[in-house]
Each structure stands twice: as structure tokens, then as C-alpha cells.
N, C-alpha and C positions, 0 to 999 in steps of 0.2 A: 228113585230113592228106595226103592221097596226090594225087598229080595222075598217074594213068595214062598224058596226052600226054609229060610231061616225062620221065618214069622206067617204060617199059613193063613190064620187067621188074623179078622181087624180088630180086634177087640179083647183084652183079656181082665183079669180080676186076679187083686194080688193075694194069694193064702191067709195074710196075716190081718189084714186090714178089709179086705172084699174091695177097696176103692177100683174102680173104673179106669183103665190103663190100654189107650189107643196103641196100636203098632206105630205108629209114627211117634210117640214120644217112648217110647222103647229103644228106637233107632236115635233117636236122640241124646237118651242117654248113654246109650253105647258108644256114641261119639266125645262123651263128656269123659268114658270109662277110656277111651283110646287119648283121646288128651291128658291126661290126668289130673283134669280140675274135679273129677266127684271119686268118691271110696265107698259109695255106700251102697244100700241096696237098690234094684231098680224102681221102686215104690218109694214116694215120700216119708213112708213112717220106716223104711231100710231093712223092708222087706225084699226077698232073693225071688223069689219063688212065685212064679206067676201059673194059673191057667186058663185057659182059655174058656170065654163067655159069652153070652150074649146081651145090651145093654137092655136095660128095662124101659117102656114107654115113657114113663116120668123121666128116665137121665137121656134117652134119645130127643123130648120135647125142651129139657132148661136145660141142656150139658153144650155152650157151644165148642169144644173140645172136639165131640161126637160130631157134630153139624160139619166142622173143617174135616175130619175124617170123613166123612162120607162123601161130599167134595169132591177133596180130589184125589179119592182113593177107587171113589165108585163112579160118579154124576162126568166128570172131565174126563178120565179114560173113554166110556160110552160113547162121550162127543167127538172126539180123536184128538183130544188135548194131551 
């Protein structure tokens, strides 16, 4: 699922809002953007413009968003899943 060159990192934060924005629902919505059921921006509040962060202890311990990302982004590759 993942394309490394497009999306380096796993985690970003949108300009507008700061919300917390996995690489995987990025690619999600890209996929909503190549369907053309969404028009808006890749952030709920229709924000464009992302960059790249690191999750804070508190959103890495109650975000389970994070938890699936790490999964199987980091934990199942390792295993050779």
C-alpha cells in the first residue's frame, strides 16, 4: 500500500488545523480524490497542505488511528508480514 518516494514519512500535521494525519489515510484519500467521491482538502477541516510530524505521547497513547499505523506500517513489516 505504501509508496515510501511519495509519503517518506508516517505521520503528518495539517497547517491549518495541526490535526494528526497517518500516511495511510492520506493514501486514502487520494484514492477518494482518484474516484471522485471527495473535493476537498486532504484534512477534515479542507485543509491542502500538510507537513510532516512527529505524534505526541498523549495522541500515540488514546489515538488508535496511530496504534493501526504503527501495526502495520512498522510491527508486521519487522515480522515479515
Amino acid at each position: 500500500m505504501s509508496d515510501d518516494t511519495r509519503l517518506p514519512h508516517l505521520v503528518y500535521r495539517c497547517r491549518q488545523c495541526t490535526r494528526l494525519l497517518t500516511r495511510r489515510e492520506i493514501y486514502a484519500r487520494w484514492l477518494e480524490f482518484d474516484s471522485g467521491a471527495a473535493n476537498t482538502g486532504l484534512c477534515p477541516c479542507g485543509g491542502a497542505k500538510i507537513s510532516p510530524s512527529n505524534p505526541t505521547l498523549w495522541e500515540e497513547i488514546t489515538t488508535p488511528r496511530v496504534w493501526v499505523l504503527w501495526w502495520k506500517e512498522v510491527v508486521l513489516p519487522r515480522l515479515g508480514f
